[in-house]
C-alpha positions as CSV (number, residue, x, y, z in Angstrom):
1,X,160.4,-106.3,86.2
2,X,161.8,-103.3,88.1
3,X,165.2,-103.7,89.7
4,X,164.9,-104.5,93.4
5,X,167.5,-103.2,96.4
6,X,168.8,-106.5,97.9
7,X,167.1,-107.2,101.1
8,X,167.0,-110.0,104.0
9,X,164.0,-112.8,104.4
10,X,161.3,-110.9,105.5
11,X,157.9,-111.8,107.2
12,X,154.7,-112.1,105.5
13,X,152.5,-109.0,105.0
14,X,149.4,-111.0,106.4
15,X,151.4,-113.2,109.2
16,X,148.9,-115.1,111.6
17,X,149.2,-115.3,115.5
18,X,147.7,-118.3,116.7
19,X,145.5,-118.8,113.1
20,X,144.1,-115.4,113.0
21,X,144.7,-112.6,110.4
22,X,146.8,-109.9,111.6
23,X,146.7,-106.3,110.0
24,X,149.4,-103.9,109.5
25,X,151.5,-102.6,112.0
26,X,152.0,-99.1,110.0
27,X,149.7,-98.0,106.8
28,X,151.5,-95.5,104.8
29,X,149.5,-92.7,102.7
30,X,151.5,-91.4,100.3
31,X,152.7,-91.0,96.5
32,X,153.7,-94.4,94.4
33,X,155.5,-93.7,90.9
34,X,157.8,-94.9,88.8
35,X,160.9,-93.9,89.5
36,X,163.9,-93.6,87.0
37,X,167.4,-93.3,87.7
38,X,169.8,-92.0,85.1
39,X,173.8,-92.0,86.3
40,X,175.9,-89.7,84.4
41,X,179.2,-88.6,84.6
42,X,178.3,-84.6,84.5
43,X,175.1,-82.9,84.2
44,X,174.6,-81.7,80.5
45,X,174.1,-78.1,80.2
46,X,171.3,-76.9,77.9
47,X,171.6,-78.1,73.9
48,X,173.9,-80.7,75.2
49,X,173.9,-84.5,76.0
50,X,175.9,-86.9,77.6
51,X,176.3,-90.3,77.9
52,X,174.2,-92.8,80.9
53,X,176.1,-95.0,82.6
54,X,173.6,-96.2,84.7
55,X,169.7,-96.7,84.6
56,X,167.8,-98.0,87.2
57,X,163.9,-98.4,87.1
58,X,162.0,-98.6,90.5
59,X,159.0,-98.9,92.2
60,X,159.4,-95.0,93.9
61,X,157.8,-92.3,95.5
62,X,157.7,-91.1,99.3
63,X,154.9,-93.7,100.0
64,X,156.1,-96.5,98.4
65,X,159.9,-96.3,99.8
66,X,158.6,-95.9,103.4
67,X,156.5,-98.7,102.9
68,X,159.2,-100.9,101.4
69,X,161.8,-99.5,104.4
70,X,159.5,-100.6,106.8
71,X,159.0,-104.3,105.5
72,X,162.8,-104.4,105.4
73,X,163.2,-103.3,109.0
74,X,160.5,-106.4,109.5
75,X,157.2,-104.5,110.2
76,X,153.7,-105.3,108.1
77,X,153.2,-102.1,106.3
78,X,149.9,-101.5,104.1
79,X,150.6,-98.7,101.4
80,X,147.7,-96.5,100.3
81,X,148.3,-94.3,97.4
82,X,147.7,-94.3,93.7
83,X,148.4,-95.8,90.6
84,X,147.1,-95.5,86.9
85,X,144.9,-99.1,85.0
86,X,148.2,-99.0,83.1
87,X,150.8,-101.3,82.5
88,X,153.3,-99.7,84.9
89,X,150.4,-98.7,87.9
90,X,150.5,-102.9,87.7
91,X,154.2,-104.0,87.7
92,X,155.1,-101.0,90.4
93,X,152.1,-102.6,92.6
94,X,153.3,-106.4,91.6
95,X,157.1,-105.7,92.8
96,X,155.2,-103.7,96.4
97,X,153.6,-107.4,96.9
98,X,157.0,-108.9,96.3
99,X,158.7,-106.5,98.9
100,X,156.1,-107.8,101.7
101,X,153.9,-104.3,101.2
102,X,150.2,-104.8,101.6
103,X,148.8,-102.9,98.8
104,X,145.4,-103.9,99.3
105,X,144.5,-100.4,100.1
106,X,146.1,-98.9,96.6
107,X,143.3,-97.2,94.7
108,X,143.4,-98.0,90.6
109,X,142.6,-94.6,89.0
110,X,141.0,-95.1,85.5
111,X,142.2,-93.2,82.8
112,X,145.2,-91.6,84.7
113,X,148.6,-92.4,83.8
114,X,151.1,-93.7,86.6
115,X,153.6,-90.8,88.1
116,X,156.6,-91.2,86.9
117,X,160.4,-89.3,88.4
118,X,163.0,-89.4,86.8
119,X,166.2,-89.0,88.7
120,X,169.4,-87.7,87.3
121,X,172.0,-88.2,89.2
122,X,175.8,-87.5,88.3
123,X,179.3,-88.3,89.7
124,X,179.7,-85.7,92.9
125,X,176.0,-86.7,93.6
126,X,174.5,-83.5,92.4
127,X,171.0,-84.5,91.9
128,X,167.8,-83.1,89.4
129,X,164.6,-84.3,89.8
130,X,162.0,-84.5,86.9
131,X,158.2,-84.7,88.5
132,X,155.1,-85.7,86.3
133,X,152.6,-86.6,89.0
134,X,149.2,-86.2,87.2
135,X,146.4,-84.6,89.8
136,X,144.6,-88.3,89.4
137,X,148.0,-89.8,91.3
138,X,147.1,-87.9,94.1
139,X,145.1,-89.3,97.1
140,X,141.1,-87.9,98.0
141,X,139.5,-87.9,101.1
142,X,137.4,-90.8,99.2
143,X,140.4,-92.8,98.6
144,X,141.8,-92.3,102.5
145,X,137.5,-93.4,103.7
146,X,137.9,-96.6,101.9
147,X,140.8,-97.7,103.2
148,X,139.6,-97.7,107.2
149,X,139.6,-101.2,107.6
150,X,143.0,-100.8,108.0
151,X,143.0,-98.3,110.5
152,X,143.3,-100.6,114.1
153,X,143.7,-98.9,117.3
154,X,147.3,-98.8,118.2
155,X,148.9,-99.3,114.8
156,X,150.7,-96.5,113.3
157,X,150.0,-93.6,110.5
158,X,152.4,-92.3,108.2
159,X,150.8,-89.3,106.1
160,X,153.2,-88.3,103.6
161,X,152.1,-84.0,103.4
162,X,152.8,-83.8,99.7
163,X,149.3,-85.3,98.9
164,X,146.0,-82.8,99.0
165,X,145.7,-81.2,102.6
166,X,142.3,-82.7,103.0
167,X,143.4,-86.3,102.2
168,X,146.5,-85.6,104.7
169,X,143.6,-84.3,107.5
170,X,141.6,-87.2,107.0
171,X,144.6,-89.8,107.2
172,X,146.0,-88.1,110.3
173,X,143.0,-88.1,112.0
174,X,142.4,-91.1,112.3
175,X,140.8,-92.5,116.2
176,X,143.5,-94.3,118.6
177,X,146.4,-94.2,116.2
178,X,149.9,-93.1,116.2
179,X,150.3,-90.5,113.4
180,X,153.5,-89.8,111.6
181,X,153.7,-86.9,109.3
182,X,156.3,-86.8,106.2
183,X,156.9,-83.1,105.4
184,X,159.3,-82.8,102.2
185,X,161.4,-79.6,101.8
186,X,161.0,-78.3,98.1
187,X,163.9,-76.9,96.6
């Protein structure tokens, strides 16, 4: 299983006020991937190696760790986004569930691999990041249709901006809901 950030008890995803199903407070479109943390001492220059002291695998990407902050902070968030039919599309989406994340709304992408970033990370906190997000990973307006039956008046939208501008229109416009938007500075 993927290492998990401690965190306090937390409500259920699907909590019920007075015997009737609740939805989300806050559905999140954005990118879920695996996300691997090397620690090293000093970043290796090129034809050189060094040593890990630390590895860390997660349940990642700008989707998923809003969705997880949120359940933390004690909202209901529902994450849509995407994952491969593989092994590691199924343990990221098992350890969401575990962190009170609705993933009901995660599409299954055949024959896609799951994204996968792998963080290096050394002493001073200088950082790289290594991206392989496979086009598949990456949300459709299709993907964002089939997901309205979370979209409920009042509740908030989170559109994370690195997925396809017409997937990010679509989210954001969605009818009586408060929209978020997640821009992410490249370089």
């Amino acid at each position: 299983m993927f290492d998990r950030l401690p965190c306090s008890k937390l409500r259920g995803v699907n909590g019920r006020a007075n015997g009737a199903p609740r939805g989300p407070d806050v559905i999140v479109f954005g990118q879920i991937a695996r996300d691997l943390v090397l620690v090293v001492e000093t970043m290796p220059g090129a034809r050189q190696a060094t040593d890990v002291y630390q590895r860390r695998e997660l349940l990642g990407g700008n989707g998923a760790n809003q969705a997880v902050a949120l359940a933390q902070l004690g909202m209901r968030p529902a994450l849509a986004g995407v994952v491969g039919e593989d092994q590691i599309g199924q343990r990221l989406l098992t350890q969401a569930q575990h962190d009170q994340v609705d993933t009901s709304a995660v599409i299954r992408r055949p024959g896609v691999r799951t994204a996968l970033i792998v963080d290096i990370v050394d002493s001073s906190g200088q950082w790289r990041y290594l991206e392989d997000i496979p086009a598949g990973m990456l949300l459709t307006e299709g993907d964002v249709r089939a997901c309205r039956h979370l979209l409920l008046p009042g509740r908030w939208v989170s559109v994370q901006l690195q997925q396809p501008p017409a997937a990010a229109h679509r989210a954001g416009c969605t009818v009586s809901s408060r929209v978020a938007l997640d821009t992410v500075r490249r370089g």
